[in-house]
N, C-alpha and C positions, 0 to 999 in steps of 0.2 A: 504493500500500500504506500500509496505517494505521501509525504510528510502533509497534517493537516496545515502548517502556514503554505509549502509552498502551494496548494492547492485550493486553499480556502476562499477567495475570490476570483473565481472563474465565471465570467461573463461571454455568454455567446455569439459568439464570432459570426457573421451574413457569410462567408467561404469555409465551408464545410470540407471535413475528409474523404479523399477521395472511394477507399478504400476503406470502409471499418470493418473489422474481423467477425465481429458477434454482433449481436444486441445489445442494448445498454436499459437496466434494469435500476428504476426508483423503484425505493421504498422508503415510505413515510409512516414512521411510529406514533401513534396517537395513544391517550390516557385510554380507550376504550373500543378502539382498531386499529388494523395495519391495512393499508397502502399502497399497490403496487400498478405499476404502468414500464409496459417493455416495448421498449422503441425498436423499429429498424430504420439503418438506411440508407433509400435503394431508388438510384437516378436521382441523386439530389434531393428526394422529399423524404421525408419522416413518414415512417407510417408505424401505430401502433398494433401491435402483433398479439395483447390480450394487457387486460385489467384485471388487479381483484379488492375485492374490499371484505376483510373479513372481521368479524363483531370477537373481543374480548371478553370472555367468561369474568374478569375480575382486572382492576387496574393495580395488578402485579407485573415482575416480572416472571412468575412460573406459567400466567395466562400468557403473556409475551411470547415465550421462548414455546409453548404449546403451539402458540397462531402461525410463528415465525417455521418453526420446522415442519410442520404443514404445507407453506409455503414454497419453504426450500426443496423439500420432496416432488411438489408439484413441477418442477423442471426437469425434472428425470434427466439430470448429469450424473456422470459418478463423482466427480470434486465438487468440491461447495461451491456455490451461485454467487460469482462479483457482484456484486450492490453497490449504489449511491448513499446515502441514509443523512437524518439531517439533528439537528437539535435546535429546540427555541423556548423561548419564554423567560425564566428567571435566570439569572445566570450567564443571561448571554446581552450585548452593547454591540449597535451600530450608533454611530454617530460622523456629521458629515463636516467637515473644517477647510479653511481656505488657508491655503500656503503659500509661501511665496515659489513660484514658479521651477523646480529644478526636472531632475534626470528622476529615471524611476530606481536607477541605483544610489543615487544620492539620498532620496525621496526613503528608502530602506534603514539608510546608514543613519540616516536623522532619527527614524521613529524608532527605530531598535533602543535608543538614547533615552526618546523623549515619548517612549508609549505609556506609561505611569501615570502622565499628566492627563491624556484623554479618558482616563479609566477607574471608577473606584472600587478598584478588587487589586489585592496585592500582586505586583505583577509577577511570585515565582507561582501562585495559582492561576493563573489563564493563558491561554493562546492566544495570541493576537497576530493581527495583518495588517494592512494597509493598499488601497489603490487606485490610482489616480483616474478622477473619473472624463474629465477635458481640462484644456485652459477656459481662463475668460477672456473675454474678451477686449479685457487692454493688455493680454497679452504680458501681465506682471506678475500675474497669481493663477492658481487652479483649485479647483475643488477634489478633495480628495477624501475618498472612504475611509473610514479606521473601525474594527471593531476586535472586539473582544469576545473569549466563550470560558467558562473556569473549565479545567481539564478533566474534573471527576465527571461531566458531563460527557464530553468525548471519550474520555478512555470506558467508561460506564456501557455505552451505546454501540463500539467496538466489541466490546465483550459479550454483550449481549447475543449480539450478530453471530460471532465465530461459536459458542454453546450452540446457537441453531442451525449450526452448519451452512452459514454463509462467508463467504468474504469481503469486509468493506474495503471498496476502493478509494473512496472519500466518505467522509465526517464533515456536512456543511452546515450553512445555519439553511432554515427554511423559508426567513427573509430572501435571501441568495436566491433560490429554488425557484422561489414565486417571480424575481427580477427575470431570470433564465427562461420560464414560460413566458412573461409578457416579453422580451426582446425577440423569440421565432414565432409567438400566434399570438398577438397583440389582438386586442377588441377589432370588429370590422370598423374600418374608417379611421382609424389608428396611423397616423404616417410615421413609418421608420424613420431614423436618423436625422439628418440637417432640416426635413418637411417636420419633423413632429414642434419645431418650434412655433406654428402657425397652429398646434392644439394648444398652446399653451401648457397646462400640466394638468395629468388627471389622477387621480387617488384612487389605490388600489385597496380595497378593504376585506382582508380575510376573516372570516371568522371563524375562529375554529374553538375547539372544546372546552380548554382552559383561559381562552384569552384573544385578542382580534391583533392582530397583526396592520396597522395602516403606512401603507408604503405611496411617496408621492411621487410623481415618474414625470420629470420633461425631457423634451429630448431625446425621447428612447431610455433615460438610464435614471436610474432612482438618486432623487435629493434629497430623501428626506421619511426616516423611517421610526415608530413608536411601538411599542407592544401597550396594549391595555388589557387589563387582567379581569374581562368583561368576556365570557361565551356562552355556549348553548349550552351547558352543564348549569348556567344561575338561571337560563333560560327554563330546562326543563324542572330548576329544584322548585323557580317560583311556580308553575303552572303547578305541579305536584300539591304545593303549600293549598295554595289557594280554593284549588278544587277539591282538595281532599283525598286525592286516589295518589296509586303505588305509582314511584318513578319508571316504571315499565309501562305501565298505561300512558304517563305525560309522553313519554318517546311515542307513541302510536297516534295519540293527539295530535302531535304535531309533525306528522309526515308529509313531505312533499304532497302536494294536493287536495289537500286534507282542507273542509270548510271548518272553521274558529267559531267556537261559540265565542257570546258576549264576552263571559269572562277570561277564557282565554284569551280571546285578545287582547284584554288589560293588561293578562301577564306578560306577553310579547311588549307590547307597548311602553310597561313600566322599565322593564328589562334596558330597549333600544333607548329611549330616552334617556335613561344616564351614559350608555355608551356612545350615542348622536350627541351629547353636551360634551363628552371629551374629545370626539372627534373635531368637532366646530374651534374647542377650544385651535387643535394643532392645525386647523386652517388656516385659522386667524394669523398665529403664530408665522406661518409659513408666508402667509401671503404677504406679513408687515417688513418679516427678516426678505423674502427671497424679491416684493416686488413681482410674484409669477401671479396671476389666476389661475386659479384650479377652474376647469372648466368639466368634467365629468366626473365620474363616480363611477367605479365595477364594483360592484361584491362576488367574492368567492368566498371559499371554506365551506363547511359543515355546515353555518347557519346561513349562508346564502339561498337555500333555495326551502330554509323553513317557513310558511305559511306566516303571513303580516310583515316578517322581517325587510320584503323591497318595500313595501308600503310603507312602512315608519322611518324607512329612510328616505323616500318619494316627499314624506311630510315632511321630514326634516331639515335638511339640507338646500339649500337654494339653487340648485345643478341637476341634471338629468340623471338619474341613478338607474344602471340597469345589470344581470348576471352576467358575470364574464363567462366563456364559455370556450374556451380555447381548442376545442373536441370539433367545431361545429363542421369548420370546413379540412381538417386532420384526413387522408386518408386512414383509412381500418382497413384489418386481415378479414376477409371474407368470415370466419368465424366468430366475428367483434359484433354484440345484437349492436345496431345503433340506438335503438329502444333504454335499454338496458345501461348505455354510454350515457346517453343523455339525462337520465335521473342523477346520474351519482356525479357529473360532470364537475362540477364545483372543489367537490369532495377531493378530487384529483388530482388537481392541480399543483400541488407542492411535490407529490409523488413525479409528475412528466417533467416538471423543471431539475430534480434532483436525476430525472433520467436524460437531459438535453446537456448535464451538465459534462458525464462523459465526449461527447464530442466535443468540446472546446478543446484545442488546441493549444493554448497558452495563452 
């Protein structure tokens, strides 16, 4: 496995490899499932070659390492299955800084120095990287990434992997993952590169189990990224509370297509409201420091395609908020239901960016 600094900010490349040997296999560990999306690919396009999503009996790792070699077996190799795999939430720091203008070796030799000062976690507990995202444009300074992840994280998530008889090839964050999907299958009307400055910037909102993920993207490349420790777990405990039934029943309540009674819907609504007041907050923020407007809104994650959740963010926000969907126009293996793609599509997503990530090139 390639060291996680030198590999840990891999962005992808518009010229692909000629030639890749295999498939390249995400897998995305949740508090209460696993994740998987296997890429090929063939004449220049991506196509995905199958998905799984499979449900956690308990949010251990002996449920984990049960799903995972499940998993693993399902490849029918005889050595264990190269994987991508990711870590986020507590523990881990993106944060974005303006430097004065150098080399991306210089740009190394500085932060190795001076990475302590971006980060409050002692620096022999974490990993850290750096990497430059463009210049600006008076050509004195640039914007550059820096983040951090504490290592019991990584080494933990590694081990995990190899007990299930796989191989990690990378340890990313899932912030990364998700930047990695929107640069190859950005929203329709989405302009790559030097055209995406004429969207201005739109804000990417995951949400997923323990916590929502908002990542803000101009220009093709993220400026600006927060974890809020708001997800569809306070989602399903309020629905539970309120109505009175088991948190197996809230989970069915609130499935994809599912019509909301009254009070259900207050649940969802009370939910989004504190986490649409902290988002507006990082708008605010962003839009006073960067001068960008935010001009759209995708949701993805887990609670993306929960019943009221577009809706309270339709009310909330002042921008067109709609599902990202990066599946939509994806070729698929003849065996791929589209049906099937398209319910859990959201859900996905961290898993196909942590699979895009092996094709980068450097």
């Amino acid at each position: 496995m390639a060291s996680f600094i030198d590999t840990y900010f891999k962005f992808i490349k518009r010229l692909f490899p000629l030639n890749p040997k295999s498939s390249s296999v995400g897998l995305d560990i949740c508090p209460s499932s696993c994740k998987v999306v296997e890429l090929f690919l063939k004449n220049g396009a991506f196509e995905l070659s199958r998905w799984s999503l499979e449900l956690l009996s308990d949010n251990d790792d002996r449920s984990a390492l049960a799903v995972l070699g499940k998993l693993a077996s399902s490849f029918g190799q005889a050595g264990p299955r190269a994987v991508v795999a990711s870590v986020s939430g507590k523990g881990t720091l993106v944060r974005y800084v303006d430097m004065p203008r150098m080399s991306t070796a210089d740009l190394r030799r500085a932060f190795a120095i001076e990475s302590d000062k971006y980060f409050p976690f002692p620096k022999d507990t974490v990993y850290t990287d750096c990497h430059i995202l463009d210049t600006m444009d008076n050509n004195r300074k640039m914007s550059v990434l820096v983040s951090a992840v504490k290592k019991d994280l990584v080494d933990g998530r590694m081990k995990l992997l190899k007990e299930a008889g796989m191989e990690p090839l990378t340890v990313t964050l899932a912030s990364v993952a998700l930047a990695n999907a929107f640069a190859v299958f950005p929203p329709e009307g989405f302009a790559s590169g030097s055209g995406a400055r004429e969207f201005k910037a739109c804000a990417v909102i995951d949400i997923g189990e323990t916590g929502t993920n908002l990542m803000i993207v101009f220009a093709g490349l993220p400026r600006f990224n927060r974890d809020i420790f708001i997800g569809t777990q306070e989602l399903y405990k309020r629905v539970s509370n309120l109505l009175g039934v088991p948190p197996a029943e809230a989970h069915v309540l609130l499935r994809p297509g599912m019509a909301l009674s009254e009070a259900a819907q207050k649940s969802v609504d009370a939910v989004m409201m504190n986490l649409i007041a902290e988002i507006r907050l990082s708008f605010e923020y962003f839009v006073t420091e960067k001068n960008l407007a935010i001009t759209r809104v995708f949701l993805a994650g887990d609670g993306a395609q929960i019943p009221g959740v577009e809706k309270a963010f339709k009310d909330g926000v002042d921008v067109p908020v709609s599902i990202w969907d990066p599946f939509e126009r994806m070729i698929v293996a003849p065996n791929v239901s589209r049906e099937g793609l398209k319910a859990n599509s959201s859900r996905l997503i961290t898993a196909l960016g942590l699979a895009l990530n092996e094709y980068d090139q450097g």
